[in-house]
C-alpha positions in Angstrom: -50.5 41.5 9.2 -52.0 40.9 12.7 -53.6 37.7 11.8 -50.4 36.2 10.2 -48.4 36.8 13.4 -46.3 39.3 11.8 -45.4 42.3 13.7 -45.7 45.7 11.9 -42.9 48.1 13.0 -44.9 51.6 11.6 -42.6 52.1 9.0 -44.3 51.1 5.9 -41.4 50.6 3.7 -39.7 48.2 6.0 -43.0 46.8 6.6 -44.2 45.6 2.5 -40.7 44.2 3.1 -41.1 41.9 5.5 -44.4 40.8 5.0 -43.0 40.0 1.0 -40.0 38.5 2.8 -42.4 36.5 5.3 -45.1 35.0 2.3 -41.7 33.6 1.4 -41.1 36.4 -1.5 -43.6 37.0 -3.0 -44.3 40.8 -4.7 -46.5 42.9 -2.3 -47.9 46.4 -3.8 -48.6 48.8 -1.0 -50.4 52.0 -2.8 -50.9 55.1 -1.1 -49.0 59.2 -1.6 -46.0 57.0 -2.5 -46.9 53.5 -3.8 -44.3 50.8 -1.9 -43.4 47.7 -4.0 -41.0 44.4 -2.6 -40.3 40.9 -3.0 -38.6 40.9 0.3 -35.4 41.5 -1.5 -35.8 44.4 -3.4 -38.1 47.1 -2.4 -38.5 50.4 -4.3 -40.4 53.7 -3.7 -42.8 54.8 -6.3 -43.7 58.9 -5.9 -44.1 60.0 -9.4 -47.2 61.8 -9.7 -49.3 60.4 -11.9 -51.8 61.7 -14.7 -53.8 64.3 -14.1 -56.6 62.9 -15.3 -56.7 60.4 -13.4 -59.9 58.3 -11.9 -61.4 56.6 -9.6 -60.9 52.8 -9.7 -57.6 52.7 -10.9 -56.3 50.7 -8.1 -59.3 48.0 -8.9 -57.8 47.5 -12.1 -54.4 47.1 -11.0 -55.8 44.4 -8.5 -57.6 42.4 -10.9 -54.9 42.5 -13.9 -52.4 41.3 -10.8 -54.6 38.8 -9.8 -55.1 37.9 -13.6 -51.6 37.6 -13.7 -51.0 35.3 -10.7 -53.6 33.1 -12.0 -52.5 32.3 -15.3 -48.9 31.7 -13.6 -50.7 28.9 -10.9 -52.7 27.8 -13.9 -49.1 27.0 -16.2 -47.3 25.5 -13.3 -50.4 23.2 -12.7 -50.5 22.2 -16.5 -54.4 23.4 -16.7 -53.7 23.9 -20.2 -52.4 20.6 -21.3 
């Protein structure tokens, strides 16, 4: 957040929602014990454990399937398909 000039307080919740406030609200995933998810408007707290069988990587996959998602959205606004 440093090198967008926006100030961190320490508080993790209230910072995700600023920074989603600040990118002009967009949805910022903060994962960690308890995973922290905003739009600058609405933040929640995720700390349901998860399964137990979990694995390594997980978090990869939830980065690429976002960034999947953001992409087909840029790629429909910019008529790519027509």
């Amino acid at each position: 957040m440093k090198s967008l000039n926006i100030p961190t307080s320490g508080d993790s919740f209230k910072d995700v929602e600023n920074l989603a406030n600040k990118l002009g609200n967009v949805t910022v995933v903060l994962k960690g014990q308890s995973d922290i998810i905003s739009n600058g408007k609405l933040t929640i707290l995720c700390s349901d454990q998860g399964g137990l069988k979990r694995c390594g990587g997980q978090g990869d996959i939830l980065c690429g399937a976002i960034a999947t998602f953001f992409g087909f959205g840029v790629c429909y606004l910019q008529n790519r398909w027509e």
